[in-house]
N, C-alpha and C positions, 0 to 999 in steps of 0.2 A: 937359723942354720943357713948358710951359707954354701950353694951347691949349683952347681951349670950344671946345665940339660946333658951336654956332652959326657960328662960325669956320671950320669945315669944310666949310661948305656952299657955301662960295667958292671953294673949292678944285675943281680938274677933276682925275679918276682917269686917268694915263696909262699903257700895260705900258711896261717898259724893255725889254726883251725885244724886243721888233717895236714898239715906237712906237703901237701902239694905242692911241685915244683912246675911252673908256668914258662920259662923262658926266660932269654933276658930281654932287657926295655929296649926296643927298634926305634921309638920316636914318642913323642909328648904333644898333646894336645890342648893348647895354651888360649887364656880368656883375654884379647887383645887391649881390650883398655883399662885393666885391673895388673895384667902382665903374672896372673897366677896359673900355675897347671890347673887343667881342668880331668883329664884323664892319662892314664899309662898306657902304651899302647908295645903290645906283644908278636911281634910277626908268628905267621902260622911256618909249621913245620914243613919242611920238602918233604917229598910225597916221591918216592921213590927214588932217590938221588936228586932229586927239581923233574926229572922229565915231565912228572904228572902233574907240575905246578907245587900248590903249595895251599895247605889247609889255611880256613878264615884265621885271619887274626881275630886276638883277644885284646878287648877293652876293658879294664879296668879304672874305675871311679878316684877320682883323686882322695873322699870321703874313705877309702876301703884302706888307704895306707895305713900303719898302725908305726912302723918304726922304720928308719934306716941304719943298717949296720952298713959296715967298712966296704962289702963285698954284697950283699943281699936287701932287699926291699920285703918286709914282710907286710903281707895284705889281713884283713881277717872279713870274715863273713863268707855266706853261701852267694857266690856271683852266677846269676841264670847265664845257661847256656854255654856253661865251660865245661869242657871237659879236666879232669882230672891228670895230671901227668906224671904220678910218680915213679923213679926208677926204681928198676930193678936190684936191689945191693945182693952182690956176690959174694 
């Protein structure tokens, strides 16, 4: 599969697992002389508009990916130290 980095960042991180929705991809963390992703990387959410900054980003394991769809990247397994973020459906 055939796919830029930049391309990725359009994508939203979903768990298949529970349905958790994570964000979308902020940047990639790439193994320089193999030239493979090594991890996905999540910016942390604004924290009151930005004023209050901005929670830790989230790493995700290049191992955890399971599929890429048109619009979404699904992850699977329990990743330590993530919070969960599913919305609320109205």
């Amino acid at each position: 599969m055939d796919t830029r980095v930049g391309e990725l960042r359009c994508k939203e991180v979903i768990n298949v697992t529970d349905g958790s929705r994570y964000g979308y991809v902020g940047d990639v963390e790439l193994e320089l002389e193999s030239g493979q992703i090594k991890n996905l990387i999540i910016p942390g959410r604004l924290r009151f508009f930005g004023l209050l900054g901005r929670e830790p980003e989230q790493v995700f394991p290049w191992s955890a990916v399971r599929r890429f769809g048109e619009d979404i990247i699904l992850v699977e397994g329990e990743l330590p130290g993530l919070p969960s973020r599913r919305r609320r459906r109205e």
